[in-house]
N, C-alpha and C positions, 0 to 999 in steps of 0.2 A: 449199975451200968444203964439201968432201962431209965433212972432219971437222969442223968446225965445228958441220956440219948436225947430227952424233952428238951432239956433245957437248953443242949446243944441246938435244937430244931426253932425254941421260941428264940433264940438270940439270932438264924438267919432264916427269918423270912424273905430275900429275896428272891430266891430263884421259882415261889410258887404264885407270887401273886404280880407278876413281871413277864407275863410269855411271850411280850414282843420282843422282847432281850434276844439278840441272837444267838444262834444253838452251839453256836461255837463254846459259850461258855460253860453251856449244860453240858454238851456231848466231850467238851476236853480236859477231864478233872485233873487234878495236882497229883504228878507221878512220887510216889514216896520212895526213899534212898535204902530201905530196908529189903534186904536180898528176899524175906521170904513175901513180898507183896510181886512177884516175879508174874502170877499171872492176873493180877490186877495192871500191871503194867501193857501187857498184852490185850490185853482188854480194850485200856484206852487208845492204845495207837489202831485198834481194828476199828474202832468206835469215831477216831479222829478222821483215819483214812475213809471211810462211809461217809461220814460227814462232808467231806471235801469230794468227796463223789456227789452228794445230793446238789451242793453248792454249783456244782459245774452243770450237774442235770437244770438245775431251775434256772441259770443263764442261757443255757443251751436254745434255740429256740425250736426243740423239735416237739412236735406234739403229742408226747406220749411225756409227760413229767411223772417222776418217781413218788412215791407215796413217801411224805415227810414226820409223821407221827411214829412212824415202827422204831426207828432207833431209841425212844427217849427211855423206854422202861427197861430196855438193855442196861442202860449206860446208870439208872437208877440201882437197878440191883447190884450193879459191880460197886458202885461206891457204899451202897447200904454193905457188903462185905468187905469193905476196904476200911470200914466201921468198926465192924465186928471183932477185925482182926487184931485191930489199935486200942483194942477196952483199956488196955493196962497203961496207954501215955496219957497224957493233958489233953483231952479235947478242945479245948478252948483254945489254947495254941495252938494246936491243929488248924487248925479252923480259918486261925487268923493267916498261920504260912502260908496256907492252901487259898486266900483270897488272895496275900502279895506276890505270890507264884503265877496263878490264873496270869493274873496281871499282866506279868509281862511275859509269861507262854502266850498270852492272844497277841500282843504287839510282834511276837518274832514269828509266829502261826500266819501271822496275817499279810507280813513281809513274803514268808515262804510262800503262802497261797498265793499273793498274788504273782510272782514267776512262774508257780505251776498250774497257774490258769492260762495265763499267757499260752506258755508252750503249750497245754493242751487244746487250747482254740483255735491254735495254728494247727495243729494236726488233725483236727477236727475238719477243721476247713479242705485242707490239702483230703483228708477222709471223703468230706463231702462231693469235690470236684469229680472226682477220679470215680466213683460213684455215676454222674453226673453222666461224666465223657465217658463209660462203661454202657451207660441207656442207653446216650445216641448213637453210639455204635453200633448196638445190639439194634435198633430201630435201624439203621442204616440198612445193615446187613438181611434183615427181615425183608425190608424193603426191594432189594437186588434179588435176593432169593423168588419175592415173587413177580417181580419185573420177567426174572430169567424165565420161569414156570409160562405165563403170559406170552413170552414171544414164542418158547418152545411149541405152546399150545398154537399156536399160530402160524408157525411158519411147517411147510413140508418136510418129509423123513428125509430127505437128501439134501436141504440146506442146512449150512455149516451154523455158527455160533454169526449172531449181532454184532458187529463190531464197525463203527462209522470210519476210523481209520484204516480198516482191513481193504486189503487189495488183493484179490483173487482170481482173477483175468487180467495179464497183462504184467511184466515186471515191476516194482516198485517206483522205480524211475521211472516210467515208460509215460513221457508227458507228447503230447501235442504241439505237431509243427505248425507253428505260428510266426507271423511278418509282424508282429507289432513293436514298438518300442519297449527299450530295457525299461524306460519309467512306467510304462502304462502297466508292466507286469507286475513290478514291484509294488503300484499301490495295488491291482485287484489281489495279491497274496497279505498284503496285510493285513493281519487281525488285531483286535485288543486282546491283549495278554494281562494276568495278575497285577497286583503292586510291587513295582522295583524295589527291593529288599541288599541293592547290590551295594548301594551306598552307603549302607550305614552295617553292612556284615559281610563276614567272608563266606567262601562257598562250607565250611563249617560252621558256620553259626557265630562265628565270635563278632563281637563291637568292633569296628574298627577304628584305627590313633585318627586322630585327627589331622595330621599330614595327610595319612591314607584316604580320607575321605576328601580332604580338598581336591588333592591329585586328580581321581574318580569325578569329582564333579569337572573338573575341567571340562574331561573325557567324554562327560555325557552331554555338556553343553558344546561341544564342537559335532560329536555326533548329531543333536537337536538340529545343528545350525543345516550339515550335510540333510538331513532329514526332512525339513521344509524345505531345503533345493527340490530334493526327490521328488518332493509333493507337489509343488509348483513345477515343477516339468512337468511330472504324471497330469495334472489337469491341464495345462498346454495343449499334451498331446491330446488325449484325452478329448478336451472338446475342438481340437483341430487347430491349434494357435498357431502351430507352426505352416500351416498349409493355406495358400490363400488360393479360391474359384471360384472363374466368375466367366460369364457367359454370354451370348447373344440376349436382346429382349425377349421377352414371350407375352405375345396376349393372350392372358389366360382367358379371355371370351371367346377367342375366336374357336368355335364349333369343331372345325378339322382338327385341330390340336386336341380339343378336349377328349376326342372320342378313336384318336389314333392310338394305334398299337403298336407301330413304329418309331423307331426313335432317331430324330432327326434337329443334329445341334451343330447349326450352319461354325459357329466358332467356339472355342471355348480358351479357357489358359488356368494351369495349374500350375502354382511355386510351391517347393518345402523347404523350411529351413533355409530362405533366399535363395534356392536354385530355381532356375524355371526348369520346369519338366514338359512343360506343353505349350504352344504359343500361338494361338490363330488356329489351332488344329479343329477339325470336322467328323464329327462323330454319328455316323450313318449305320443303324442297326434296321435289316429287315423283319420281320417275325417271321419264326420258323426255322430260323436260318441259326445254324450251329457257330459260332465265330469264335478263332485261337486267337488271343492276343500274346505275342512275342514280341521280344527286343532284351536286350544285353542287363545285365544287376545294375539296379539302380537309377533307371530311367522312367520309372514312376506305373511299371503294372499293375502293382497292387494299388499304389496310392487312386489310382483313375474308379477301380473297384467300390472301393471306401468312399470316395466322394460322390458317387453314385446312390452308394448304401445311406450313408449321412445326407442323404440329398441335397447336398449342396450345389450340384448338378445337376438342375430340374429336368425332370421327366415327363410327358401327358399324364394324368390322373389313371387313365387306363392301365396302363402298366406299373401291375405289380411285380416287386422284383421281391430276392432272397438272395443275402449276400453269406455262404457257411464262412463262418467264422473263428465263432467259438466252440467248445466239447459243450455235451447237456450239463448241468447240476448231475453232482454226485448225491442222490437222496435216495426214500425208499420204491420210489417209483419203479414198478416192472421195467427193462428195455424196449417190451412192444407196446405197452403203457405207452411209453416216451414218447412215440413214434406215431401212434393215433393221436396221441394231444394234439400234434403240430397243426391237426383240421380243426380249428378250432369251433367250427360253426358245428357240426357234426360232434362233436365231442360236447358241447354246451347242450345241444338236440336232446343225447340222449341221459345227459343228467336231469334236464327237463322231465324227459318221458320216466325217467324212474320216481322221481317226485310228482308224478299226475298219479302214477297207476299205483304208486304206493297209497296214495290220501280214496281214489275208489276206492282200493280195494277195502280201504278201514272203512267202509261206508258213506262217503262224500257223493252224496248225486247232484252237485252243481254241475247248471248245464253248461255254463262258462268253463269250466274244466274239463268238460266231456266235449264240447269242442276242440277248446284248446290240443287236447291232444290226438283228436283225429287229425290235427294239422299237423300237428307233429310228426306220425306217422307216414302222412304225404310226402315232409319235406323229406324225411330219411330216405323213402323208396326212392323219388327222386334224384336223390344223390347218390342212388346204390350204395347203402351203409353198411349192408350185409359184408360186400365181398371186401369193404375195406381193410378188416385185421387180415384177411387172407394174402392181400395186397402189403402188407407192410412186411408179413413175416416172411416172402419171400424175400423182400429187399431186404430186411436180415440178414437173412439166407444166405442172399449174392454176397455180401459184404461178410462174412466169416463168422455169423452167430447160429449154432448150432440150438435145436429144438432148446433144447435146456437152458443156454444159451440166455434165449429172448426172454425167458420167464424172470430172472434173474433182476435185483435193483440194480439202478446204475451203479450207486455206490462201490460195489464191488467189483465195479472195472478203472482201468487204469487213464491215464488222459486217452493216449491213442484211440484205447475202443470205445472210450467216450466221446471223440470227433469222429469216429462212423458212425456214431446213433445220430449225431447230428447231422452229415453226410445223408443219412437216411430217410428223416425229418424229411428234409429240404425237397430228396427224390419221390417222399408220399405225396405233400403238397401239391408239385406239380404246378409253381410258381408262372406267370405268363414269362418274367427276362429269370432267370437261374443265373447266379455269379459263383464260380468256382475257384480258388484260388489253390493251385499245388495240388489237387484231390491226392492223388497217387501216394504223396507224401505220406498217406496216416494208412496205407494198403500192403497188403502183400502182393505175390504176384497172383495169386488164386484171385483175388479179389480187384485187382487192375482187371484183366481179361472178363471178368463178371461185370465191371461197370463199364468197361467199352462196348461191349453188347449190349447192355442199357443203352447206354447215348445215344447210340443211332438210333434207336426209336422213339429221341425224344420229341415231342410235338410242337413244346414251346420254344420261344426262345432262349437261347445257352451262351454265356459269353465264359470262356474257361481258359485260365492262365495256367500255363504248363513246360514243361521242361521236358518232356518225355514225347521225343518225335513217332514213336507207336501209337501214343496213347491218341495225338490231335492227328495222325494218319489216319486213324480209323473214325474219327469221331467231325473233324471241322469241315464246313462245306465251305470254308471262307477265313483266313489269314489277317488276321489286322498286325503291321507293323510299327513298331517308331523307329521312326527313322528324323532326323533333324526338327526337333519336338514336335511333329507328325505324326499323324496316326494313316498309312497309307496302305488300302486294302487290295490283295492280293486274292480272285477266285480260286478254289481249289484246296485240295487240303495244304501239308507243312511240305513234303517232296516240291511239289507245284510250286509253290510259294520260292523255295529256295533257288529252282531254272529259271524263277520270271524274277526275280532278284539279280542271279547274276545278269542278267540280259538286261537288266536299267540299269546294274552298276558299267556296264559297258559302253552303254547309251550316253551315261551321266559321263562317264570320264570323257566320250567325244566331244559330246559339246562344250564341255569343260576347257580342253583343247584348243578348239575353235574360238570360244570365248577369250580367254588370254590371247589366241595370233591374233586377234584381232584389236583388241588393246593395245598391242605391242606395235602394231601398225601405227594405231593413232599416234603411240607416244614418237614413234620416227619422226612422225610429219608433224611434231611441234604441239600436238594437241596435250594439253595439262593430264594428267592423272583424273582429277575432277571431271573436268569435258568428255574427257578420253571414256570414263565407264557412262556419264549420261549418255551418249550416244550408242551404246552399245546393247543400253536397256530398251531405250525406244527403239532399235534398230529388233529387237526380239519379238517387240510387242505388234498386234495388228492393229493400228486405229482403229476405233467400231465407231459405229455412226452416230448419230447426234441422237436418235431415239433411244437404243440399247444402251447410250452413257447415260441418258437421265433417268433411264426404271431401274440401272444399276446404283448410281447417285444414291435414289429416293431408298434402296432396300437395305441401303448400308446406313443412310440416317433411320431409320426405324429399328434398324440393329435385326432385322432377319438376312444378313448377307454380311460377311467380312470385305474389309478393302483390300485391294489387291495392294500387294508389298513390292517393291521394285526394288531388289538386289540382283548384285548378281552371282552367276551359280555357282555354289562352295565346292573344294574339291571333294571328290567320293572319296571316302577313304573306309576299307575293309576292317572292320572286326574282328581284331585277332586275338588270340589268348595263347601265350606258352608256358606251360605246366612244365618243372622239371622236380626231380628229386636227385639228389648228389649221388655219385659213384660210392660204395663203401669197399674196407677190404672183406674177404671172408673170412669168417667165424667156423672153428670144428665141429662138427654134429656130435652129439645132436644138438640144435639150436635151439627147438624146443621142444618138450617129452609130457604128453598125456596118457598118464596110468592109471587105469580103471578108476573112474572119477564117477564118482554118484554126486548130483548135487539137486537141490531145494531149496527155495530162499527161507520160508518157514515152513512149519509144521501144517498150518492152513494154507498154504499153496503146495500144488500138485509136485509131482519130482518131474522136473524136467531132461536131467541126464542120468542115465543108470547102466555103471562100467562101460563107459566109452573110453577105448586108446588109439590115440594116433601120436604122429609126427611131427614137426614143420621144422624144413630147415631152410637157408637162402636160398634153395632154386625154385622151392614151392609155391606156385603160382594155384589159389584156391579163391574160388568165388561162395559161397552159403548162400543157398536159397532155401525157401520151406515157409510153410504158412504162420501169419501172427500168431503169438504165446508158444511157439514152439523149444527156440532158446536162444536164434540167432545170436540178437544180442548179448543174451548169456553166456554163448560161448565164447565172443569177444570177452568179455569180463574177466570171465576165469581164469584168459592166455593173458591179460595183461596184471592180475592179481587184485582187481577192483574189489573183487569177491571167490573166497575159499570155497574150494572142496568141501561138502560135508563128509564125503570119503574117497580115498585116493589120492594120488600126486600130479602137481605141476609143477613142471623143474626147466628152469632156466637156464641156458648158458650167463656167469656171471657177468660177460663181458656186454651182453645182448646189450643194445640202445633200441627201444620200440618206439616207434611214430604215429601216434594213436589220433583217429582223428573221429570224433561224433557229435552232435545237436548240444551237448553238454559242454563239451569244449570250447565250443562257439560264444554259449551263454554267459560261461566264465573269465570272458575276456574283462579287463578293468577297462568298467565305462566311460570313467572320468579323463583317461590318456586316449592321447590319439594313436593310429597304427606307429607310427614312425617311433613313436617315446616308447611305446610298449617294447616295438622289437628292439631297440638299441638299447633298454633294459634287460631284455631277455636275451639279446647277445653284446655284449660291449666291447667283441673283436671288430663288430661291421661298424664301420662308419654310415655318416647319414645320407650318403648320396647312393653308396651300395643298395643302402637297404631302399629307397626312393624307387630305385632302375628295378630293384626285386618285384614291391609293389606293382612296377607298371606295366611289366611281363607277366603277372597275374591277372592284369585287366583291373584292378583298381584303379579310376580314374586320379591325374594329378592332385586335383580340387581335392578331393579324399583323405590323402594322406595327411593332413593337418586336420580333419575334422575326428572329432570325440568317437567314440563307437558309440555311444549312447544313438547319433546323428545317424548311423548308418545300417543300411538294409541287411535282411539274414546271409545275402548273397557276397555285398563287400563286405562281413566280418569271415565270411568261408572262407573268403581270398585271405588274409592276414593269419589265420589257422595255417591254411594251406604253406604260407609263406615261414612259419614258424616250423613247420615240421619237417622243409627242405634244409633247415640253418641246422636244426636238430642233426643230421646227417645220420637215419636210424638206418638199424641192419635189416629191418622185418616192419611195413605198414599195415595197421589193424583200421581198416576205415568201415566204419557203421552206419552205412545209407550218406554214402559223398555227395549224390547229386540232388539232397533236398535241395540243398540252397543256391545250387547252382543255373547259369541259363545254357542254354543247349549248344554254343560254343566253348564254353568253358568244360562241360562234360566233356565234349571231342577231346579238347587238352588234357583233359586226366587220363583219357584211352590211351591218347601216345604215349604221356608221359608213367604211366603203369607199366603200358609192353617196354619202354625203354628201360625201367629199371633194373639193376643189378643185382638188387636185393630179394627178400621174400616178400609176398604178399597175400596176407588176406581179408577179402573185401564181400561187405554184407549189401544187399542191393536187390530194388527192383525191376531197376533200371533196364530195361529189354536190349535196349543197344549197347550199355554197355557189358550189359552179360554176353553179349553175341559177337562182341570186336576185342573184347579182352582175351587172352591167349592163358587162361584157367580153368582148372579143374571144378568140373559141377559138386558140391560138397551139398547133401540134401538133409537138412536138421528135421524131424519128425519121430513120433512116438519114441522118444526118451533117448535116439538113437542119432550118432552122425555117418553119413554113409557115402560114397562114393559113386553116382550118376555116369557110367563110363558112355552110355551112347549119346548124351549132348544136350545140350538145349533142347534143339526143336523138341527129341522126343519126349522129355520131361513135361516140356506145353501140352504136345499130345496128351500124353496121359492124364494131365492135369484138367484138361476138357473132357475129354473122356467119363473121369471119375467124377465130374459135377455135374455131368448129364444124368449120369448114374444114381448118385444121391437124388438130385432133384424130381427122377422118375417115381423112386421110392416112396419120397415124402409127399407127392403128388396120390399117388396110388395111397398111401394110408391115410390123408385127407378125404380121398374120396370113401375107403370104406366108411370111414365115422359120418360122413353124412348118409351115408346110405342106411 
């Protein structure tokens, strides 16, 4: 047998002088059909499957490769006893099956291998990813963990968690009353968002048909198309397209202009959107002097502001103005941060002086620097820099931000109390002309009564549009009206103004009078219409003499003086507004039922109601007052179902129709229809002429009712709200601050038309007159509670003075210890 074995070995010399041969051939020997070679058979398939492991390690590209030499003397010894076993057959035959076998084992081997490399590479792969997106996650999260560590370390034991979309002060909606247009909004909120994924998947993830996707693109291309409208309006408005002013000459050499502080603009004319709003009018501001401008929605108050602000409206160089506008940025900025920035020169000073005294104190003895900052020092004492933050945190103060409060970033306050930081700003600075446009608007009443006491001691000049006849009682020394695109001033506060008003609208209607008999004369006596009013105008005027016509002449070609207009005089006609709400029938009580009701908007905002029950039914006549973040308008919410109970019930009578009216409702008017299309949408019982005579009982002008809402002021879309929730015919009105957008006649008509209604009502407001002429119940929202005010108004004011005198003593006195 052992020559055999030789001669077996001298006849195949291939497999030892051959080792680049692949191992496939070595490591897979010929399995034999003999039951008792059973674990020789075992052998090779452990020997094969190893092999086709090392095969896949050495493709693999990972860098640890398997050691390829260990399998061979395994695979040697099993066949040297897969020898041994066999002494008794034909070697040589052997031999020879076992190469024609080999043979075609590696062709079907090699078949199989390669599928089971495939799939193993793809699992491989899919191994590797998952791996992959495992790191950066784990990297991610490492990352956040010490982002979190870092702020925690950084921020104080009383503030909450980081969060740039958290809102903390203020209700989630609680945005800022604003005059601007629907496009200018719409672009300052737009952001760049991800990649649209909408068109080629559903909101699960799948492909979508191709039908599907066509459809969809329509969709987005007609959006696109509405989209660049928007955009092209928004920059319109934006940089003033729609407004055209333009004004007397000015020599900007002339000395007395340059260095006036007075404003004096013999003519001026403002159009929007092709209406004139102003025509030849004379705009005379003294400094010092506090001035209300009034006149009816939509006659251009705000607009006169704004072009002021845009200076398209030229002013002397002396006069710097501030027009509050906009809320601050929401960032990490403190509140009284906010509010000392607005000085800019003073706030520059002392980042200066921290970068001088920082580089001393590293040991820089330049004398250039050691100057520089003794000037520094100068400039601050001179501007009193000390007592500035002392000065801002009261104006805080007055305006509703408590200690903790001011410390606090904006970010975590809502619009509203981010237009009194700006409100605040404006009041640090200390501007020479101040422009206010609605203040009250973004106040409670704590804080009206805090800045009216302001005002009157302000020094500079104020020009403040308002709606709130307390607020310009206590504050204007001086009335600007429009009246027939005029601006015509009236000494005195708004009372004043209203007795010297009627006493020229009586004046006006005489001569008015006088004017037509006299006309009518002419036309007896044959005289044309034409002749008839020229003689009636020169009969008005005085001739002046030949000197005074030529230096009037010469003043109106140089453009410092308007020419005198020769019409004649229009009839007076009174400003009226009638506000109604429909009769309804009654409803069984209860109408509506609050059972111990806990509520919280999140977890990170404070609870604002905690087991509060009451009633309301149709005879409930209830006014809310109480200071900002209290819940006011929370607890309109929760009566109309805007927002749940986190605990307890709100229950309705099934039949209720409520008539809800606030700042949001306004905004969601569709911009693209005019009032008329809206409501004969929203009711398609009224015909067009009904709904026209609705409008024009609301004091929407004619012109109006055909024009877009996009077109129209906060004031005419209040009207078409307004006009929408008398069609409504509800059983109970929930109205949330009615007189933002209203002008001070149109308020008077909501007083009647309130006491006249039949139904229930209740109304959220700071409005002082109409708290004091409405025939309802004082309801006082504060600490988590709603409660019932039975001695009145006045005394609530009282107390509410009272108690800020109080505070303020306080805060004063623990100021003074910590300097002391």
């Amino acid at each position: 047998s052992f020559a055999n074995f030789e001669e077996s070995s001298e006849e195949e010399p291939e497999p030892e002088p051959e080792p680049e041969k692949s191992e496939e051939e070595e490591e897979i020997p010929q399995p034999v059909k003999k039951g008792k070679n059973k674990k020789k058979n075992k052998g090779k398939k452990a020997a094969a499957s190893f092999a086709n492991f090392e095969e896949s390690s050495e493709e693999d590209p990972e860098p640890e490769p398997e050691p390829e030499p260990e399998p061979e003397p395994e695979i040697e010894n099993e066949d040297n006893e897969a020898d041994e076993d066999d002494q008794s057959s034909d070697d040589g035959k052997k031999k020879k099956k076992k190469k024609d076998k080999k043979k075609k084992d590696k062709k079907k081997n090699d078949e199989s291998l390669d599928d089971e490399e495939k799939a193993k590479k793809k699992a491989e792969k899919k191994a590797r990813k998952a791996e992959k997106e495992a790191k950066k996650l784990a990297k991610a999260m490492a990352k956040l963990s010490t982002n979190d560590d870092e702020k925690k370390d950084g921020e104080d034991d009383g503030d909450v968690e980081d969060d740039e979309d958290g809102v903390f002060y203020g209700a989630p909606d609680d945005k800022a009353w604003t005059d601007k247009s629907h496009a200018i909004i719409e672009s300052e909120n737009k952001k760049d968002e991800g990649p649209d994924l909408s068109l080629t998947h559903d909101a699960d993830g799948k492909k979508l048909s191709n039908k599907e996707r066509k459809r969809r693109m329509k969709e987005r291309d007609a959006a696109l198309r509405k989209a660049e409208y928007e955009k092209s309006a928004a920059l319109a408005s934006a940089e003033g397209a729609q407004f055209a002013c333009s004004q007397t000459a000015i020599n900007e050499n002339d000395p007395q202009w340059e260095n006036s502080v007075d404003i004096n603009v013999p003519s001026f004319n403002i159009s929007a959107a092709g209406k004139v709003l102003f025509q030849d009018a004379t705009l005379n501001i003294a400094h010092g002097r506090r001035y209300g401008l009034v006149g009816p929605n939509g006659r251009g108050k705000s607009t006169l502001l704004k072009m002021i602000a845009s200076r398209d409206l030229i002013l002397p160089p002396r006069v710097d103005f501030l027009y509050v506008e906009q809320e601050v940025v929401a960032d990490n900025t403190p509140a009284v941060d906010a509010v000392l920035k607005a000085d800019k020169t003073r706030w520059g000073l002392l980042e200066e002086e921290k970068l001088l005294s920082k580089a001393i104190d590293e040991g820089d003895e330049d004398m250039k620097k050691l100057d520089r900052l003794q000037e520094v020092y100068t400039e601050l004492n001179s501007m009193n820099a000390d007592a500035a933050e002392a000065k801002a945190r009261r104006i805080l103060y007055g305006l509703g931000f408590d200690v903790e409060m001011q410390t606090k970033p904006t970010k975590m306050f809502s619009g509203g109390w981010r237009m009194r930081i700006s409100l605040a700003r404006a009041l640090f600075v200390e501007p020479t002309l101040l422009m206010l446009d609605e203040p009250t608007n973004h106040l409670d009443l704590n804080a009206v009564i805090w800045l009216e006491d302001y005002l009157t001691r302000w020094k500079n000049t104020l020009f403040v549009v308002s709606h709130d006849q307390d607020f310009l009682n206590s504050i204007c020394d001086e009335i600007l009206h429009i009246e027939d695109l005029k601006l015509i001033s009236y000494k005195g506060d708004y009372d004043q103004f209203k007795n010297e008003q009627a006493t020229r609208m009586k004046q006006q209607a005489k001569a008015w009078e006088k004017q037509e008999k006299r006309l009518r004369e002419l036309k007896r006596k044959g005289q044309s219409k034409a002749k008839a009013t020229e003689a009636v105008i020169k009969s008005k005027k005085r001739e002046p003499g030949a000197r005074s016509k030529k230096m009037h002449n010469d003043a109106v070609a140089s453009g410092t003086a308007a020419a005198e207009i020769t019409t004649l005089i229009k009839r007076p006609r009174e400003y009226t507004v009638q506000l109604e709400f429909t009769e309804v029938a009654e409803l069984s009580r209860p109408v509506m039922e609050v059972t111990n009701v806990h509520f919280r908007y999140s977890e990170k905002h404070p609870v604002i109601f905690d087991h509060i029950d009451f009633g309301i039914d149709m005879d409930s006549r209830i006014c809310v007052v109480g200071p900002n973040g209290a819940g006011k308008s929370t607890l309109l919410k929760l009566l109309t179902g805007e927002v749940d109970a986190s605990k307890g019930d709100v229950r309705r009578n099934p039949r209720l129709r409520m008539g809800i009216y606030n700042q949001h409702f306004v905004d969601r008017l569709p911009m693209e229809k005019t009032p008329v299309e809206h409501l004969r949408d929203r009711f398609q019982d009224e015909d067009y002429q009904s709904i026209r005579n609705r409008l024009g009982r609301y004091g929407l002008e004619g012109h109006a009712h055909e024009v877009i809402m996009r077109d129209l002021s906060g004031g005419q879309k209040a009207r078409v709200v307004f006009v929408d929730l008398s069609l409504q015919r509800p059983h109970i009105l929930l109205l949330d601050e009615p007189t933002n957008n209203l002008d001070i006649e149109t308020i008077d008509a909501l007083i009647e038309a309130i006491n006249e209604f039949n139904g229930g009502i209740v109304v959220v407001s700071h409005d002082q007159r109409l708290i004091e002429h409405c025939e309802c119940d004082l309801w006082v929202v504060e600490k988590q509670a709603v409660t019932k005010w039975s001695a009145g108004f006045d005394d609530y004011k009282a107390t509410l003075l009272q108690e800020m005198e109080e505070k303020i003593g306080k805060e004063n006195a623990i100021r003074q210890e910590k300097l002391a």
